[in-house]
C-alpha distance (Angstrom), angle and dihedral (degrees) to the residues before:
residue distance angle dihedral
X1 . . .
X2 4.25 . .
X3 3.67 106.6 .
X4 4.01 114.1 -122.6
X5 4.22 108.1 -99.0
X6 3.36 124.1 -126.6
X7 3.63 121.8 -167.8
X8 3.72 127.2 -169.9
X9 3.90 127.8 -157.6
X10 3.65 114.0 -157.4
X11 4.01 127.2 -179.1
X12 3.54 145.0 165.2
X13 4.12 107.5 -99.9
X14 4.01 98.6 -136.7
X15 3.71 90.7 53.3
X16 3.63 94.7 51.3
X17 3.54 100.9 40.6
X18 3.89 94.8 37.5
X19 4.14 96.3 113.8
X20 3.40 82.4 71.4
X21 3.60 140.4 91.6
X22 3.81 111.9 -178.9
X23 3.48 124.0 9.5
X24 3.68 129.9 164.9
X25 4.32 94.3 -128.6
X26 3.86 105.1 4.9
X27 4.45 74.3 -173.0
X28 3.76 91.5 61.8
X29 3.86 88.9 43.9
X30 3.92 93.3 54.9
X31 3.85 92.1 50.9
X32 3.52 94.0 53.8
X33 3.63 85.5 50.7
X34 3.46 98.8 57.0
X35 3.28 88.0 40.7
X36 3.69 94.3 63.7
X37 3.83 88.3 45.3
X38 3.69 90.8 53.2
X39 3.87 93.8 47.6
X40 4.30 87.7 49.4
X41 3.90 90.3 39.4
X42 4.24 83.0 54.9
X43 3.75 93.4 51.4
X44 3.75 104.6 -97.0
X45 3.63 100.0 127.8
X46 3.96 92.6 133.9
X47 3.75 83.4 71.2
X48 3.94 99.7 65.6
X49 4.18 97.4 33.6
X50 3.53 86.8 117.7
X51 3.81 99.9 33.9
X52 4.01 107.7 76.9
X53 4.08 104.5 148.3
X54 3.79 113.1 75.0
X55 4.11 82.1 -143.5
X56 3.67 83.1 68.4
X57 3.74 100.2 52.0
X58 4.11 97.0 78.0
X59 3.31 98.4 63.4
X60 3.37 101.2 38.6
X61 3.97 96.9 43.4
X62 3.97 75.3 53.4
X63 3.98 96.3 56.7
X64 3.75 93.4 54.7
X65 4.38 95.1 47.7
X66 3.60 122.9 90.0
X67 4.02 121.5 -176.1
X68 4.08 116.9 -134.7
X69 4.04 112.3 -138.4
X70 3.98 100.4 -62.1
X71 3.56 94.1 30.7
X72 3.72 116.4 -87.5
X73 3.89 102.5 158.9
X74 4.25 110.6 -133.9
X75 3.51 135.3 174.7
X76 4.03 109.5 -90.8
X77 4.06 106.5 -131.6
X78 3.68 119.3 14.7
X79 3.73 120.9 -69.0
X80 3.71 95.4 157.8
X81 4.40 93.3 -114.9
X82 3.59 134.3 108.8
X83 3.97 128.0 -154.3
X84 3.58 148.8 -163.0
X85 3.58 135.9 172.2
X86 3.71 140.6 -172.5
X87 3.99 132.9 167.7
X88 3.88 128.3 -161.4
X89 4.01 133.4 176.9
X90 3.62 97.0 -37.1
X91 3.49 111.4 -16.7
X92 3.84 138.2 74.7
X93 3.82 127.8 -149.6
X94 3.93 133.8 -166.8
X95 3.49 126.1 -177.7
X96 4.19 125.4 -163.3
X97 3.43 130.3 -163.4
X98 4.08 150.2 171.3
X99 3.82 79.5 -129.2
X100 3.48 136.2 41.5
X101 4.26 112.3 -88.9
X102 3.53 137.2 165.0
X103 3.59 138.3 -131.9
X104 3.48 143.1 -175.5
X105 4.08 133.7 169.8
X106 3.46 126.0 -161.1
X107 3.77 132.9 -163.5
X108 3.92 116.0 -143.2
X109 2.97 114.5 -99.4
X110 3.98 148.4 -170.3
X111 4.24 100.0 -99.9
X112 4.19 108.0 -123.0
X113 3.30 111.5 -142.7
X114 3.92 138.0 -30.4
X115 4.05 88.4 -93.6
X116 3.77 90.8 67.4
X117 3.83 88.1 55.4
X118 4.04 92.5 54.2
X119 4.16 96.1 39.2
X120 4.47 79.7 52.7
X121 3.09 118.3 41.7
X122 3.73 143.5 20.4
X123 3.76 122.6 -101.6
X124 3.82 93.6 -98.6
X125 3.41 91.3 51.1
X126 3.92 98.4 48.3
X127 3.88 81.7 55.3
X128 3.80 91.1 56.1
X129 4.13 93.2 51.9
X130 4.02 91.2 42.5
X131 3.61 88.7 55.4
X132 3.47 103.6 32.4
X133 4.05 116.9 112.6
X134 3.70 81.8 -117.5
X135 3.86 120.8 27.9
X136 3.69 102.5 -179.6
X137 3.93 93.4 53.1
X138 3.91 90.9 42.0
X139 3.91 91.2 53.8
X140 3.68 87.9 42.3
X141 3.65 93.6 60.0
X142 4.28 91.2 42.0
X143 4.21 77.8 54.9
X144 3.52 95.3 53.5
X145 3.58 106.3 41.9
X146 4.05 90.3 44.0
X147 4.06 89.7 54.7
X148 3.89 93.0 49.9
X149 3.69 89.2 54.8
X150 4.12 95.0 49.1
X151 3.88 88.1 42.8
X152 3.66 90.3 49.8
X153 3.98 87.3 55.1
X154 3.20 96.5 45.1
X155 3.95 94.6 -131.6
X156 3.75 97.7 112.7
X157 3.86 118.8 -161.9
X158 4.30 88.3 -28.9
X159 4.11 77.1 97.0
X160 3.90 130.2 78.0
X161 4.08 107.3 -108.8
X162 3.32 89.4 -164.0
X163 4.10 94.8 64.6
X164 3.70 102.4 35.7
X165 3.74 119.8 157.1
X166 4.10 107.3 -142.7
X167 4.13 117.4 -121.0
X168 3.75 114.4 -112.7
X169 3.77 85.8 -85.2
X170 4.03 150.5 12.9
X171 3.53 148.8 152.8
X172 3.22 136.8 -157.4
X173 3.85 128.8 -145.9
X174 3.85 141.5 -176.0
X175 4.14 111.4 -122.2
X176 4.17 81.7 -173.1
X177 3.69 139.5 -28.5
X178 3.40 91.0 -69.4
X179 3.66 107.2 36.9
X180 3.87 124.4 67.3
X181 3.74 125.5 -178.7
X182 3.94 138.1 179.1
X183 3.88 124.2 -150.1
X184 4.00 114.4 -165.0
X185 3.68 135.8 179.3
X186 3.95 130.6 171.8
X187 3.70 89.1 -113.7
X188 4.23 127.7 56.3
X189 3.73 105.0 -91.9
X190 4.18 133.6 -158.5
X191 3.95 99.2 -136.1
X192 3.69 128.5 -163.4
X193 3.74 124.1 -178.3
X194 3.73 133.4 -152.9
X195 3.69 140.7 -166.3
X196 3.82 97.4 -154.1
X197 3.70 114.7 -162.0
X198 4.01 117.1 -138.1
X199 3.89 93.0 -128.5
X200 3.77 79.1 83.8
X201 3.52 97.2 48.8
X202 3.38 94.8 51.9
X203 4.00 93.2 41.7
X204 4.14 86.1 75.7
X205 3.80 100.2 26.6
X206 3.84 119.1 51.3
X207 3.65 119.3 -137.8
């Protein structure tokens, strides 16, 4: 049996969002980008042939979204693709599927406090980060992976990180020595990741 594919777009958020000069979230803006991308790279061209100005795309990506009950955004009909999409420090991710998945990145980051560790993670796991070579990246990676999983629900922060059950699978992944990620799904998944430059973007959609 083929596994299900998941591919994820990633990209730097000033380079995508460079054409434009004041935007409310120029991080929202990139993942709707990449989400367009993603939809073209997976063959649905018939759904932009009247879209050609990436100004447009917002909007319009915005028109065919719904949200379920604690906000994960879906496609309204049925055009066969799922989505995901996560931004952190300067990058943006999106993930699509056949399935639903869920994906989070995280930059590293300095931890806040001690509380932050407890409302997280679990006690064994706060002992992993506090003795970890490198606490900030460790936690990081805890933050990540925990996020996929309540994205991939659906139930957004109205769970406990802290006592999480994991989906039937997930991966994690680095996007750059600073950035770490997780992509999950309730089913095992082939993955492929891509750094997708905006040249290409910008090749089908005219600033």
């Amino acid at each position: 049996m083929n596994q299900p594919e998941i591919r994820i777009y990633t990209g730097e958020i000033q380079a995508w969002t460079s054409d434009v000069l004041s935007w409310k979230s120029r991080e929202s803006l990139c993942g709707r980008r990449l989400l367009a991308y993603g939809l073209l790279d997976w063959g649905k061209e018939d759904l932009f042939q009247n879209i050609h100005r990436a100004d447009e795309l917002y909007d319009y990506l915005e028109g065919m979204i719904e949200r379920g009950r604690h906000g994960k955004p879906y496609f309204r009909g049925n055009i066969g693709i799922h989505f995901n999409i996560s931004h952190s420090g300067a990058y943006g991710a999106c993930a699509l599927s056949l399935i639903p998945c869920g994906l989070d990145i995280q930059e590293v980051r300095k931890i806040r406090s001690k509380k932050m560790l407890e409302r997280v993670l679990t006690q064994e796991e706060q002992k992993r980060v506090q003795e970890a070579k490198y606490p900030e990246e460790e936690f990081c990676r805890y933050w990540a992976k925990k996020e996929s999983f309540l994205k991939l629900s659906g139930n957004g922060i109205t769970k406990s990180m802290r006592d999480l059950e994991p989906p039937e699978w997930y991966e994690e992944f680095q996007i750059d020595s600073g950035i770490s990620g997780c992509i999950c799904a309730e089913e095992d998944c082939y993955v492929s990741i891509q750094q997708v430059s905006s040249e290409k973007f910008f090749q089908r959609f005219l600033p």
